[in-house]
C-alpha positions in Angstrom: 94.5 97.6 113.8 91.0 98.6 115.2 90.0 102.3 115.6 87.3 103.5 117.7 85.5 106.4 116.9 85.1 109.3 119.9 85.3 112.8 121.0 88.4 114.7 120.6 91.2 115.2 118.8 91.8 112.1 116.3 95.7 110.4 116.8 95.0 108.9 113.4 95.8 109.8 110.7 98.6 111.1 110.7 98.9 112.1 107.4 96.6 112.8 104.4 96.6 114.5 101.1 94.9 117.3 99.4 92.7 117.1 96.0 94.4 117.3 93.0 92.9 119.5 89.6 90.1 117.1 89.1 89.3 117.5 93.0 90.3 113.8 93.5 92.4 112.6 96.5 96.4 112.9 95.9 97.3 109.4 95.7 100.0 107.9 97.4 101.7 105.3 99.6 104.6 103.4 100.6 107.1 106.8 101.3 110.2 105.3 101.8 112.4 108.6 102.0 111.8 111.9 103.1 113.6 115.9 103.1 113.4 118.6 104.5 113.0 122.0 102.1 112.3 124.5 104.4 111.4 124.6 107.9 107.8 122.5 108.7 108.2 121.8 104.7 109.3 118.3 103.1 109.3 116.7 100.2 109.2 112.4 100.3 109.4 109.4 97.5 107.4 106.8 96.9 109.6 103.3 95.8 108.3 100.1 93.9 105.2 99.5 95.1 103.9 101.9 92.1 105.3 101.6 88.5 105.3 105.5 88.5 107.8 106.7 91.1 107.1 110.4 92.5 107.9 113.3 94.7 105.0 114.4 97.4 105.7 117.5 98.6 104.7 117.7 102.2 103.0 120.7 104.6 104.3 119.1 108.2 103.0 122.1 109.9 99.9 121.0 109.3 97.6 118.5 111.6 97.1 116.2 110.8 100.8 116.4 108.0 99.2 117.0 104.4 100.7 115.4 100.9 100.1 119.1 99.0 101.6 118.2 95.3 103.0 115.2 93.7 105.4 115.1 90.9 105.8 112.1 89.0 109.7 111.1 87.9 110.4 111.3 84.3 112.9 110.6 81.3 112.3 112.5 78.3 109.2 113.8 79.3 107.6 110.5 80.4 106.9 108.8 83.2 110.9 107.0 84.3 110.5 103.0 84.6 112.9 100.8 85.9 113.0 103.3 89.6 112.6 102.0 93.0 113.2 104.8 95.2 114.9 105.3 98.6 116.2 108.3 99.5 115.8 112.0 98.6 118.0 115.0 99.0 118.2 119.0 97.7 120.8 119.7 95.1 121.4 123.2 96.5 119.4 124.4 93.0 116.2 123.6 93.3 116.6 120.2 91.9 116.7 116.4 93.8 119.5 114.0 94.1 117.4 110.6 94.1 119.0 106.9 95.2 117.5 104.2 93.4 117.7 100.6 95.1 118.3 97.9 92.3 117.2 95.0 91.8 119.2 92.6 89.1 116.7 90.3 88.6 114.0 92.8 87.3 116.6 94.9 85.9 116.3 97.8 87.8 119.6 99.4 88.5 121.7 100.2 91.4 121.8 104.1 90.8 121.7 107.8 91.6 119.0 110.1 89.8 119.5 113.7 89.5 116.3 115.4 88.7 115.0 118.9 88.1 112.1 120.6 89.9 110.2 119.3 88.2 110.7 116.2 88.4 112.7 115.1 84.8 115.8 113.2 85.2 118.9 115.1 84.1 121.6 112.8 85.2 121.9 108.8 85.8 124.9 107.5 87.7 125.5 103.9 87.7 126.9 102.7 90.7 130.7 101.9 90.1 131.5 98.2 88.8 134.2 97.5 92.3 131.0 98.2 94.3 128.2 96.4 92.3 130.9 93.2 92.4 129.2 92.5 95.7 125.8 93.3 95.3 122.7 91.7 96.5 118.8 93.2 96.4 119.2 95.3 99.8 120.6 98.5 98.2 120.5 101.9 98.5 118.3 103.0 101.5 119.0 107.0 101.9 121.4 109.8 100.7 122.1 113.1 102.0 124.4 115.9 100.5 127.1 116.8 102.4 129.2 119.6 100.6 130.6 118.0 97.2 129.0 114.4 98.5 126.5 112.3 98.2 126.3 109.6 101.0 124.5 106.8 100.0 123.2 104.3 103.1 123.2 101.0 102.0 120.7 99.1 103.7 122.4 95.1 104.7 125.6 93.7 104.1 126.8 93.4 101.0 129.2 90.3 99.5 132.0 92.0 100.6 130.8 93.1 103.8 132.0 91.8 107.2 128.8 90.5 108.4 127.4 93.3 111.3 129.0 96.1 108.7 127.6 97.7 106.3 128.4 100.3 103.5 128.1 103.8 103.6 129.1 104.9 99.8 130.4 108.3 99.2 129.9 109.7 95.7 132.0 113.5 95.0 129.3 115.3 92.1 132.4 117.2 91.9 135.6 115.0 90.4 133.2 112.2 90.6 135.1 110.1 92.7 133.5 107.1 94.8 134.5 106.5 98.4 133.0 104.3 101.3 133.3 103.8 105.2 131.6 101.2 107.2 128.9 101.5 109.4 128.5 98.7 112.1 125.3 97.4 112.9 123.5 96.5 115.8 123.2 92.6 116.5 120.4 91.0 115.2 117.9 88.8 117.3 117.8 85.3 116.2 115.6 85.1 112.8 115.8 88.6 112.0 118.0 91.0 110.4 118.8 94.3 111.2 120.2 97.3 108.9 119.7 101.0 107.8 116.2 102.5 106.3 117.6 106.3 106.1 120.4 109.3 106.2 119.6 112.8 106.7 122.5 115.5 107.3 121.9 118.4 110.3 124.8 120.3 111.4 127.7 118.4 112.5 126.2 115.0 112.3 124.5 112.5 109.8 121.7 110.9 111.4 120.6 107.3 110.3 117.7 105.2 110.8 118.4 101.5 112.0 116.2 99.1 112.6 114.9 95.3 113.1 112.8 93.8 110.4 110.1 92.4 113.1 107.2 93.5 114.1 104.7 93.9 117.0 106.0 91.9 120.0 109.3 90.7 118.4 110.3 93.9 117.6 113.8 95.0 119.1 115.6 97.8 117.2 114.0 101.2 115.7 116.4 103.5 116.3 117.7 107.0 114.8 121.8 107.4 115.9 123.9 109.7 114.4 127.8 109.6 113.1 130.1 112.9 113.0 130.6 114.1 109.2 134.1 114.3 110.3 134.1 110.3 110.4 133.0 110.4 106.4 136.2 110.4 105.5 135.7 107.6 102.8 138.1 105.3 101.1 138.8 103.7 98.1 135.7 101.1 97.4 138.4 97.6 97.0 140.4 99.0 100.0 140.2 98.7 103.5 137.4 101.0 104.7 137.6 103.0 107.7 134.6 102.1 110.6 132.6 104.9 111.6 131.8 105.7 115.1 128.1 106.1 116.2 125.5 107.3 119.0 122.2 106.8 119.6 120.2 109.6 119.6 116.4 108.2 119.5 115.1 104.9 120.8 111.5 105.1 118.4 110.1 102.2 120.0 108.3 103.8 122.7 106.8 106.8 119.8 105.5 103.4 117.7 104.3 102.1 120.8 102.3 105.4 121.9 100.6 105.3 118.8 98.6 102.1 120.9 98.6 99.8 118.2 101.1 96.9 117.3 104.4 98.2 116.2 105.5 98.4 112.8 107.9 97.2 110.4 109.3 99.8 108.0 110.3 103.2 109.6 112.2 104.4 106.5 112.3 108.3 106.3 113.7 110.7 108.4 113.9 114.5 107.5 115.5 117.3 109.5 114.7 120.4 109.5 117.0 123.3 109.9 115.4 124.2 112.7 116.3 120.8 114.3 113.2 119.2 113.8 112.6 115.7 112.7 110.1 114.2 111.1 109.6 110.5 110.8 107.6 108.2 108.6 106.7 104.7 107.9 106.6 102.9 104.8 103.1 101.0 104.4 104.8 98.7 101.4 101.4 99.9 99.4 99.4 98.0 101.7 100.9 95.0 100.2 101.0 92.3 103.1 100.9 95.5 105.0 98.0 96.5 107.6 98.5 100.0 105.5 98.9 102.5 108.3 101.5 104.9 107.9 103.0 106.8 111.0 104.2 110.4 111.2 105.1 111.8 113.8 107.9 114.8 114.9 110.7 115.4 117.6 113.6 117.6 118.2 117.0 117.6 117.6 119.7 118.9 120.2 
């Protein structure tokens, strides 16, 4: 990217953070998931590009956004290893329901964290062994609570998977029960791949995040659409899932393109309001192979 400096209002950034006790600079990059607390209010995670995963709280209403707190994840008091966060959603108590995305071959597991406001780990649920049969690295990528459930959005096909389907895993906190239905993709342009980055609950609907994994020119699909909640009627995980319908609701090329650089890779968090407002943001990957910029931007919800 190249910025030029001039008069007027600045379209970059986007986002910054306050100073923390010792009047340093929050630190922070590579938000993967994002909800919303409170009108204009959000809180977002951070996933494996730091070995201390965290929650930023975030003041939207702000311009530009500003990262206000963070709160580092921890097990018995200390910072939680082993975490490479996704997705972010309330509890109804003050507390977060966290999805972890695994990774088998750094031991990292395919689970859901349930942490306290303040950020310690109260309860760990393994993903089930019938769903981890068909594994691979692209995991979790979003959960939102709806009633009872936790709707996980896995990100690519799994084993199992039809290819141009993929899971979305239903977990009841209540008789703990898992359940699943499956989403169908977009088609992928030739040499990419295309699957979900995000799930975020507002009235009626879920609302998802899909997108290409190309970038600039080549890019073809960043998309928000949306599926009924009345369609998450999950099934058994080793049974024959039920498909989803979907609709598009956002087309985010032309908002990465506005921003008049090239167009990203990794639009992974979308939060909605309950005032219908939604609030997108890329994941920078920790400016690791990454340019580093990280977009946030806001539209409405009908």
């Amino acid at each position: 990217m190249i910025y030029e400096l001039a008069e007027g209002e600045a379209n970059y950034p986007q986002l910054i953070s306050d100073l923390d006790a010792d009047d340093r600079p929050i630190g922070w990059a590579a938000l993967s998931g994002a909800y919303a607390t409170e009108p204009g209010k959000l809180v977002a995670v951070s996933d494996s590009a730091f070995a201390e995963a965290a929650i930023y709280t975030i003041d939207a209403t702000a311009t530009p956004a500003r990262i206000t707190a963070k709160t580092v994840i921890t097990r018995n008091r200390q910072p939680a290893q082993k975490l490479d966060l996704e997705g972010i959603t309330g509890d109804g108590e003050g507390g977060f329901w966290l999805a972890s995305e695994g990774d088998t071959a750094k031991l990292t597991p395919h689970a859901l964290f349930h942490v306290n406001a303040e950020g310690e780990i109260e309860e760990e649920i393994a993903f089930p062994a019938e769903l981890l049969a068909g594994e691979t690295r692209s995991g979790a990528e979003g959960i939102a609570k709806v009633g009872d459930t936790l709707w996980i959005a896995i990100q690519r096909e799994w084993k199992d998977d039809e290819k141009g389907f993929v899971k979305l895993v239903g977990y009841n906190t209540a008789t703990e029960e898992w359940s699943a239905v499956r989403y169908p993709l977009e088609t992928a342009a030739e040499g990419a791949w295309v699957g979900l980055s995000e799930i975020s609950l507002h009235g009626d609907y879920v609302y998802l995040i899909e997108r290409d994994n190309q970038i600039a020119d080549k890019a073809r699909l960043k998309a928000v659409y949306r599926v009924p909640v009345a369609d998450l009627s999950g099934a058994e995980l080793d049974s024959d899932l039920p498909t989803v319908s979907k609709e598009l609701v956002r087309d985010l090329l032309p908002d990465l393109a506005a921003q008049d650089g090239y167009i990203v890779d990794k639009v992974e968090s979308l939060a909605i309001d309950s005032d219908g407002k939604a609030y997108v943001i890329t994941d920078n990957d920790g400016v690791d192979d990454s340019s580093g910029e990280t977009m946030f931007w806001t539209f409405g919800i009908e």
